[in-house]
N, C-alpha and C positions, 0 to 999 in steps of 0.2 A: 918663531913664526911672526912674521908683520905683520902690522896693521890691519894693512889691506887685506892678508889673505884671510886673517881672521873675521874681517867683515863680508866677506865675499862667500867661506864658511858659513856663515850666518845667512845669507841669502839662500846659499842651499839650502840650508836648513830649515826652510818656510816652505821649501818647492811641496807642491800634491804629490801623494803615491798614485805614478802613472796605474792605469787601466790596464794590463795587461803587457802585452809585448809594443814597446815603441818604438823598435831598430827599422829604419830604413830601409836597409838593406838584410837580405840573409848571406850568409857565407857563399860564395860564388857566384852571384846573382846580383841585378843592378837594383837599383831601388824601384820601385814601384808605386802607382798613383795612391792607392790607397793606404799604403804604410806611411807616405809622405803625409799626406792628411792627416790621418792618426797621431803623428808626431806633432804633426805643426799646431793641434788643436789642444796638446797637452803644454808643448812650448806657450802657448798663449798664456793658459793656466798658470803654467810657473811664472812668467812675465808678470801678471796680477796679483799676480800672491808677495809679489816684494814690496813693503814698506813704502809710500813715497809720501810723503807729507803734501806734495804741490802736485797730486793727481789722485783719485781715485782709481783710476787702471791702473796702479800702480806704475809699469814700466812697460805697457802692451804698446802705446805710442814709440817705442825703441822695436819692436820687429815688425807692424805691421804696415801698410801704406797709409797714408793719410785719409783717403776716402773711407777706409775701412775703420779707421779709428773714430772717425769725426760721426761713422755710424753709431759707434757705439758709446761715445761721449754726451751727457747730458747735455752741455751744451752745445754742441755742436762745434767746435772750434778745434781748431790743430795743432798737433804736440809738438812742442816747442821741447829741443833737448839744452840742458843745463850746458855752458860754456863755464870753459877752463880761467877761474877765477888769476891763476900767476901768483906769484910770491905777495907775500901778506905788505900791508903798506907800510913805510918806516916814517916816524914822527919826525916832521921838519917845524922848528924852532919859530917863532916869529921875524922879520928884519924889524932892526933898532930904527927910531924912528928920532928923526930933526929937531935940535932945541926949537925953543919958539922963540926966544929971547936974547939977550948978551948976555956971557957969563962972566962969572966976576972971579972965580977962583974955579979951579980944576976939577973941584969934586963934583961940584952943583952942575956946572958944564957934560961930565958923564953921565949921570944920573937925567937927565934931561934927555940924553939919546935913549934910552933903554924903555922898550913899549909895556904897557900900559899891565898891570895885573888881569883887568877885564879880558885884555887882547889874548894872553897867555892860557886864562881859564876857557876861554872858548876855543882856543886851537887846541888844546890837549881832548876838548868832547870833542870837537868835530875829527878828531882822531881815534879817541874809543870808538866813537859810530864807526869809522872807517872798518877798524880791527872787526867788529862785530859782525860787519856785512861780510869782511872776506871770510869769516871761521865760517857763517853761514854758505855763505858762495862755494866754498872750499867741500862742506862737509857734502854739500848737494853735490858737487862734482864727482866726490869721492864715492859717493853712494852710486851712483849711474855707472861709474866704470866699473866699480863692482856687479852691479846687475849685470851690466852689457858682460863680463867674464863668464861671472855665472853661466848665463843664456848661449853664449859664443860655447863654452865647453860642453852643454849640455849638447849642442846640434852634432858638437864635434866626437864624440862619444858615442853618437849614435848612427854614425855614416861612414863606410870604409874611406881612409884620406885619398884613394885615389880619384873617387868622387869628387874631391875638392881642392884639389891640387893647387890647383891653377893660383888660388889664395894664399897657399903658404909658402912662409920665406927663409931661404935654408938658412937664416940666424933666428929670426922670433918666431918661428910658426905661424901661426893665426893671428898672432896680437893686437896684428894691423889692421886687421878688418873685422867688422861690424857683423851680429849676430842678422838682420836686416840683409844685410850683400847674401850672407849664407843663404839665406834660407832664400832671397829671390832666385839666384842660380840654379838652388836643387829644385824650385818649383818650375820655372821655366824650361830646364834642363830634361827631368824625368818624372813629370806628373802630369805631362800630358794627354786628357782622358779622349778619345775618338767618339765616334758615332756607334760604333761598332761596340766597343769598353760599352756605352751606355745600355744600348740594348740588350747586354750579357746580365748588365747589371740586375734592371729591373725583373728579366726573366728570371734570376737568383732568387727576387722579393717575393718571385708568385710562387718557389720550389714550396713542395709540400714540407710538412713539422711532422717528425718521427718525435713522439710522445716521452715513449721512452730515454728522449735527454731533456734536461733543464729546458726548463722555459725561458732561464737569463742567457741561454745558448740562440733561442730564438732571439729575443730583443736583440741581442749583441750583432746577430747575422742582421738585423733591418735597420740597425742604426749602422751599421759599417756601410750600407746599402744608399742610404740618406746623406751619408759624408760623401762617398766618391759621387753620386747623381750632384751633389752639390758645388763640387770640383770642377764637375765636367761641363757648368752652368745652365743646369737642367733641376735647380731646387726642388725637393720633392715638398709639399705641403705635408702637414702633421696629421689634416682628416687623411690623405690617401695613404701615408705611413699608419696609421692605423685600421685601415680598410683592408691592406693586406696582412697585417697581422692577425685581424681577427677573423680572415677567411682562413690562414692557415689551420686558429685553432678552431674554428666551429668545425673545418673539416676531418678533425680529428672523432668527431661524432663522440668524445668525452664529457665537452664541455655547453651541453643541448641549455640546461638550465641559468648556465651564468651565463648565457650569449643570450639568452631572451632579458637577462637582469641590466645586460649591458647597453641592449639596445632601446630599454624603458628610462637610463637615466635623461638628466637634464643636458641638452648639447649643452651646454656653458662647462660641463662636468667633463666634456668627453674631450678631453689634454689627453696628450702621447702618457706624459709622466702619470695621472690619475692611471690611464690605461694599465700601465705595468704594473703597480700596485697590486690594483684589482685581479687583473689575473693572474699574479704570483701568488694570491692569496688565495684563488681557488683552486689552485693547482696544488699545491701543499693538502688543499681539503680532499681532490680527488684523490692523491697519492697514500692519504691516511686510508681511505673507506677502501682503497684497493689492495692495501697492504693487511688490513684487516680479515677481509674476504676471504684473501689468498689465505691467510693464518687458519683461516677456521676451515676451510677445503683441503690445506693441506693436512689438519691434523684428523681432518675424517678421513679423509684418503688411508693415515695412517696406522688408523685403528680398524680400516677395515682390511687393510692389509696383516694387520695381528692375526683380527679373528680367522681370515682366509688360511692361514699357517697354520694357525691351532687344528681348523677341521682337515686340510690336509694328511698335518699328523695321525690325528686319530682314527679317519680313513685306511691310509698305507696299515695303522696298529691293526682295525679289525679286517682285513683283507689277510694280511699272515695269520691272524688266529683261524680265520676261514679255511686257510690252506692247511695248514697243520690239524686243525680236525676234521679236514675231510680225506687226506692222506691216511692219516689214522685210523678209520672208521669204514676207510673204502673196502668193497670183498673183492675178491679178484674178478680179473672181466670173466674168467669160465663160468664162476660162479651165478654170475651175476645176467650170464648167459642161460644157464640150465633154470633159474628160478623162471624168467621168462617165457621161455617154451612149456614149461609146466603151468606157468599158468594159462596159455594159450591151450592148453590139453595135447601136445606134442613132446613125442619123445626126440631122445637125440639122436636116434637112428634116424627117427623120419625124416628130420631135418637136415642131417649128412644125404639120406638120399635125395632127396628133396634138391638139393643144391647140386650133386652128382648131374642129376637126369638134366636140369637148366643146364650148366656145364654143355655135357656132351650134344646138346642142341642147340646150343649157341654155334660149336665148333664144326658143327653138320653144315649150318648155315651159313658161314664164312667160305667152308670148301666149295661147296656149291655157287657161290657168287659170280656173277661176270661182269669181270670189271670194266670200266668205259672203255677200255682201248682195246675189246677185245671182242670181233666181230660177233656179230648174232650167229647161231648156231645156223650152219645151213643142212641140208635135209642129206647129201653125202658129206661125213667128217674126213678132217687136213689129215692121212694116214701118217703124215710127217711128225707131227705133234706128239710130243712124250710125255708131256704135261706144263704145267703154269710155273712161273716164278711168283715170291711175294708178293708181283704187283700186279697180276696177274696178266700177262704177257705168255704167249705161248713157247714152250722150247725145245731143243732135242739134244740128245745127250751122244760124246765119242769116248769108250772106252782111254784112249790117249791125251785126247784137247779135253773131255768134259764138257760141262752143264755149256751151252751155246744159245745166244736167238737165233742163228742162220738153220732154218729147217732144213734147207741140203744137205747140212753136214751132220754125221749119225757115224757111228760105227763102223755102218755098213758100206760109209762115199767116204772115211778120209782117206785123205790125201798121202799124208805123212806119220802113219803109224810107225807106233813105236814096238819095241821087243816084247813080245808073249801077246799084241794087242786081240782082242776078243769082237767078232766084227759081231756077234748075235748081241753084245753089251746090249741094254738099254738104261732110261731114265731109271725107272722104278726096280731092274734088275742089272745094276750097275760089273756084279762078275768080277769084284777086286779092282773095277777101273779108277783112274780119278776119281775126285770130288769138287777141284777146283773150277772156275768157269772160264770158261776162255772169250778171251778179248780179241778182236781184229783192229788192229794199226791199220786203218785207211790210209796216211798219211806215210809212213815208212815200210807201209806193203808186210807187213810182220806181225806175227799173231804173239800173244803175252798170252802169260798165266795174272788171276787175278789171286 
């Protein structure tokens, strides 16, 4: 492993555990304004979280634009990237410098061109200083192109390549280009939020809060709410970020008494981030007292479903001893008949006749009956009539055809008698005739036996 990569490792190694999911894109889908944010706001994070000795933002001056750095820089001033310091400097010698004088013999003559001990001790520091600044120069530079790696693999990891094609070079891939280029492309490319995107948005911020999930499922939905409004350059302020968080939960009609606690503190108190705090804190407290309740409801529910079982049982137990000793015990109904009338002072003669005589005048009364469909008596009777059917309908009877409604036909008028027929036949002195009744086919002109 080189150098580099092992410092570059190391930069990873400082990056923050992103928040959640910070991909770009999902699988078959393009990237989106809000995941792009999301991403880009974490990218920042890891940018400042690198080591830089000659910055406080560490290395956020390498992807953001300068307006937006110089916001966020104390002083106000714009980030200046480290240049590529070149090969380290090499020590050049002093030139030998001019006798001053005549020389008289060859050595002294030499010696007299050769410069000065002073001249020599100060060229070899003003060459240490040289070395120094480039190890320095050098280490800066190396450190940046590590960041910039870092940062460039980080975006590149998190966005399918054919999003970004256009950058990469079918020998280095990416290498060539700057985490900066990336991420300006993906935001002007597919982050761009409409009018419409906006209004979706904020109507999201006013949905009601189903209780029943996390409260950090709420924050998390108005603070993704507050990124894209922020995208779309429509910033939301932190009071109106908090105004609809805490209409959602008061409308939960849960949280009655921490929303009067909330709205007594000190406005200087009332920050987004205090906000969450506080109502994570009460919500853990409502979740106890409710989790409590429900404990002690369920466990009466459960004993009174005991005792309900128990008298069940013993119910059904004394209902079968009921049955089995009054089985046991019972006299027969005759019995139980005859003590009755005796004690009414009746014998059981009387009472057989007794019900006889009802009987046989019930049955006088049904013969006698005229039924609705059966004219009032007129003061000369139909000589035709032989007597009534069950329903009381008049009839007359033919030795051959039998029981009939058509009062013409008798004994005495049929038509089509049959062998040995008896024309003095009647209803009530039938003479061996039929019994069956006879039907007339209207419809096939043909008379049927019934």
């Amino acid at each position: 492993m080189t150098s580099m990569q092992k410092q570059i490792d190391s930069v990873v190694a400082n990056f923050p555990k992103p928040k959640g999911n910070i991909k770009m894109n999902e699988p078959s889908a393009e990237p989106n304004p809000l995941a792009i944010i999301k991403f880009t706001k974490h990218l920042q994070s890891c940018a400042i979280s690198i080591p830089n000795s000659n910055d406080d933002l560490g290395y956020l001056g390498a992807i953001v634009s300068d307006d937006i750095y110089q916001k966020c820089n104390a002083n106000g001033t714009s980030y200046t990237a480290p240049n590529d310091p070149g090969r380290a400097p090499v020590y050049s010698a002093p030139e030998p410098t001019e006798a001053t004088g005549p020389a008289t013999r060859s050595g002294t003559e030499e010696a007299a061109t050769q410069p000065s001990p002073s001249i020599i001790t100060n060229s070899l520091l003003m060459h240490q200083t040289a070395m120094k600044q480039h190890e320095g120069d050098k280490a800066e530079w190396t450190a940046y192109k590590a960041a910039l790696t870092a940062l460039r693999n980080l975006i590149t990891d998190n966005i399918d390549d054919m999003y970004i094609a256009s950058f990469s070079n079918d020998i280095t891939g990416f290498t060539s280009v700057t985490p900066k280029a990336l991420l300006k492309h993906i935001n002007a490319t597919y982050a761009t939020v409409t009018e419409g995107d906006l209004d979706h948005n904020e109507n999201l911020m006013k949905q009601p809060w189903d209780h029943t999930q996390s409260i950090e499922m709420l924050f998390n939905k108005i603070e993704d709410c507050v990124l894209y409004a922020e995208a779309g350059g429509e910033p939301i302020s932190d009071k109106r970020t908090i105004r609809y968080t805490f209409l959602a939960i008061k409308n939960t009609g849960l949280f009655n008494l921490a929303c009067d606690q909330w709205n007594e503190k000190n406005e200087v108190l009332k920050t987004w981030s205090n906000f969450k705090t506080f109502f994570t804190a009460e919500k853990k407290k409502i979740k106890n007292h409710t989790t409590g309740e429900l404990g002690i409801a369920q466990e009466e529910m459960a004993n009174a479903l005991i005792d309900l079982t128990s008298t069940l049982i013993n119910c059904k137990t004394e209902i079968a001893s009921l049955k089995e000793e009054i089985n046991t015990n019972r006299p027969p109904l005759a019995d139980i008949t005859s003590s009755v009338n005796a004690a009414q002072g009746f014998t059981q003669q009387q009472l057989d006749q007794a019900v006889a005589a009802a009987l046989a005048q019930k049955k006088a009364s049904n013969t006698n009956r005229t039924p609705v469909s059966q004219p009032p008596q007129s003061a000369t009777r139909d000589t035709r009539i032989q007597g009534y059917n069950d329903k009381g309908y008049p009839i007359s009877y033919c030795w051959s055809c039998g029981i009939t409604g058509n009062l013409n036909h008798s004994s005495g008028t049929c038509n089509t008698p049959r062998d040995g027929h008896r024309k003095e036949a009647t209803f009530k002195t039938k003479m061996g005739g039929t019994e069956k009744t006879f039907v007339w086919n209207k419809k096939s002109k043909k008379k049927t036996d019934e």
